[in-house]
C-alpha positions as CSV (number, residue, x, y, z in Angstrom):
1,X,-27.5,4.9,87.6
2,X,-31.1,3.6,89.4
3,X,-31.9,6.8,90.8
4,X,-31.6,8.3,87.1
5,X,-32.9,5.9,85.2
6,X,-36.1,5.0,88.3
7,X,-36.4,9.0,88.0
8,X,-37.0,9.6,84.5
9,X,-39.5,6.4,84.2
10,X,-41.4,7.5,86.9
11,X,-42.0,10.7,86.1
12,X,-42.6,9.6,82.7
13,X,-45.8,7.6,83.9
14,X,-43.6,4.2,83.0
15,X,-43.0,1.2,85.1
16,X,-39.4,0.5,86.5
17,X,-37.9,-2.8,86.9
18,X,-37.7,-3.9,90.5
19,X,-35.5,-6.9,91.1
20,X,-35.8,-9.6,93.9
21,X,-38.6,-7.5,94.5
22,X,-37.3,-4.8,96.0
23,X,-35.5,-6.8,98.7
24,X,-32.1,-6.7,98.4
25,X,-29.5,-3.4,99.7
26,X,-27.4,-1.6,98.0
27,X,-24.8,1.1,99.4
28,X,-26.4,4.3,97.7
29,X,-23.7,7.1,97.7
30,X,-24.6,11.2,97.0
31,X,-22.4,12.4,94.4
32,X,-21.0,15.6,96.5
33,X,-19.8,12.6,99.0
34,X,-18.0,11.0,96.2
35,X,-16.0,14.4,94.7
36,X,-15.4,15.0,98.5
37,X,-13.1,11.5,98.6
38,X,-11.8,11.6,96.0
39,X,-10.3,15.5,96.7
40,X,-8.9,13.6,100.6
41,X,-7.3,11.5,98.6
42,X,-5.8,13.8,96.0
43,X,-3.9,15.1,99.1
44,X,-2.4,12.1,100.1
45,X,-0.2,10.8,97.1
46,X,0.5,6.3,97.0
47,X,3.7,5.5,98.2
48,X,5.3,2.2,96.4
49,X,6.1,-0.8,99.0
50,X,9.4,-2.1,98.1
51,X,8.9,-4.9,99.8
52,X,6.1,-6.0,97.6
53,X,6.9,-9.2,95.6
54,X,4.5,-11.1,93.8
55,X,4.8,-14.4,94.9
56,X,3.3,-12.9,98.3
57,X,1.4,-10.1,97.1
58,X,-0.6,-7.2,99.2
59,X,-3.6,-6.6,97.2
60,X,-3.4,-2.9,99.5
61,X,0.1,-2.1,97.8
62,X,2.5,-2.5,95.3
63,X,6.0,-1.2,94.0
64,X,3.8,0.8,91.7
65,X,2.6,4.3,93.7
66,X,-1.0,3.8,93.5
67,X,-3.8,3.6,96.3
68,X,-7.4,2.5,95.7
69,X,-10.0,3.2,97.8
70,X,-13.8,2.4,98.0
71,X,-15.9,5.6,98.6
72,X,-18.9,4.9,99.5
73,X,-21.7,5.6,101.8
74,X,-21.3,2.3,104.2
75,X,-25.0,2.3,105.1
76,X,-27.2,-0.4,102.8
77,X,-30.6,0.7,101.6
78,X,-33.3,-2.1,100.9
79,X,-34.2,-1.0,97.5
80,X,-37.7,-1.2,98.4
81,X,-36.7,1.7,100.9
82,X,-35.0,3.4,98.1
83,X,-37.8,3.6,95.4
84,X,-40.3,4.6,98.4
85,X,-37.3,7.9,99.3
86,X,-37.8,9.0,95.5
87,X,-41.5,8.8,95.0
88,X,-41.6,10.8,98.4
89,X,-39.4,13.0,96.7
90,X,-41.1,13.3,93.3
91,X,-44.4,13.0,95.0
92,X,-45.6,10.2,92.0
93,X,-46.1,6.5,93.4
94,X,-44.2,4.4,90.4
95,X,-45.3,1.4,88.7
96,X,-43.6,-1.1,90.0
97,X,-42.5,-4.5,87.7
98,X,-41.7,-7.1,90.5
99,X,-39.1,-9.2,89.4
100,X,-37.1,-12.6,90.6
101,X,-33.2,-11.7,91.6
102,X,-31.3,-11.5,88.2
103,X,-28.9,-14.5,87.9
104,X,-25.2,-13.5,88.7
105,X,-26.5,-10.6,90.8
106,X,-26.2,-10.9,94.7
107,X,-28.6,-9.8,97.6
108,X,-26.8,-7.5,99.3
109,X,-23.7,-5.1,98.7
110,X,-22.3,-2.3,101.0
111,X,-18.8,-0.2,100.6
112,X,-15.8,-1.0,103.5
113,X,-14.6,2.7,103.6
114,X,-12.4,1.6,106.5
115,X,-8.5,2.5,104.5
116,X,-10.9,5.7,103.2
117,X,-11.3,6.5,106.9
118,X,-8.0,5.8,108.0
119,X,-5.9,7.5,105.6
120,X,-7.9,10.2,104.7
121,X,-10.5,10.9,108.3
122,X,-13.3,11.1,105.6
123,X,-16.4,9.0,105.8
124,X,-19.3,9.9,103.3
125,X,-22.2,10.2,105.5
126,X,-25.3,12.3,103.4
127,X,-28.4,10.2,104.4
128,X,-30.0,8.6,101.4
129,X,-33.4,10.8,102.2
130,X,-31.0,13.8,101.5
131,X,-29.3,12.8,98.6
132,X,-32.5,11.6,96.7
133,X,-34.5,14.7,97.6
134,X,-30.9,16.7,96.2
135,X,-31.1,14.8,93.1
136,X,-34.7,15.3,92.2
137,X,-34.6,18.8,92.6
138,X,-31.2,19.0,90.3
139,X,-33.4,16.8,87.7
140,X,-36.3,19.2,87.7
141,X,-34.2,22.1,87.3
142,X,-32.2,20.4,84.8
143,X,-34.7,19.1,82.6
144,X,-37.5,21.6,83.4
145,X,-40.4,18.7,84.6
């Protein structure tokens, strides 16, 4: 949702909203990484646990036959890195709004794909240079800008 949202402002000629100013990481994951998981995992149906109970519960199972998994790129991006990828990409510097961390938010997120990796062999892996420059030039063709 940031690189959409930072994208359209910053083409627009308006500033964007950079909280803790710029220093905290995120896991940033390229959609075509994403589809690509969740096809692996398509293949590879949840078995239930019988043994499950839930006075000791496995958060990893359940008699129910589900599986989740977090796909995501395992590789944190300082935001300030981030914003600095897409104006290389759109070639406009954005006005930046330097903001305090939000309250509730934290300073630094990434994705264990580790069950991903070892059920399925996949690890998403497009380098956040890649993916941004892949999204601008979808948004420019998409929106003619």
């Amino acid at each position: 949702m940031a690189l959409f949202k930072f994208t359209r402002k910053i083409i627009a000629g308006e500033p964007i909203d950079v909280f803790n100013y710029g220093n905290h990481r995120r896991d940033f994951t390229f959609i075509d990484d994403i589809v690509e998981g969740v096809i692996r995992v398509l293949d590879r149906p949840a078995r239930p646990n019988p043994e499950w109970t839930g006075d000791n519960p496995d958060s990893a199972s359940s008699r129910a036959p589900y599986r989740l998994y977090n796909i995501g790129n395992n590789q944190p991006v300082e935001l300030g890195r981030y914003i600095q990828v897409l104006e290389d990409a759109l070639g406009i510097e954005a006005q930046k709004n330097l903001l305090p961390l939000q309250p509730g938010d934290v300073p630094d997120t990434y994705a264990n794909v580790r069950e991903l990796i070892e059920d399925t062999g996949y690890k998403p892996d497009t380098p956040v240079e890649e993916g941004v420059r892949r999204f601008v030039d979808w948004y420019r063709d998409y929106y003619q800008v």
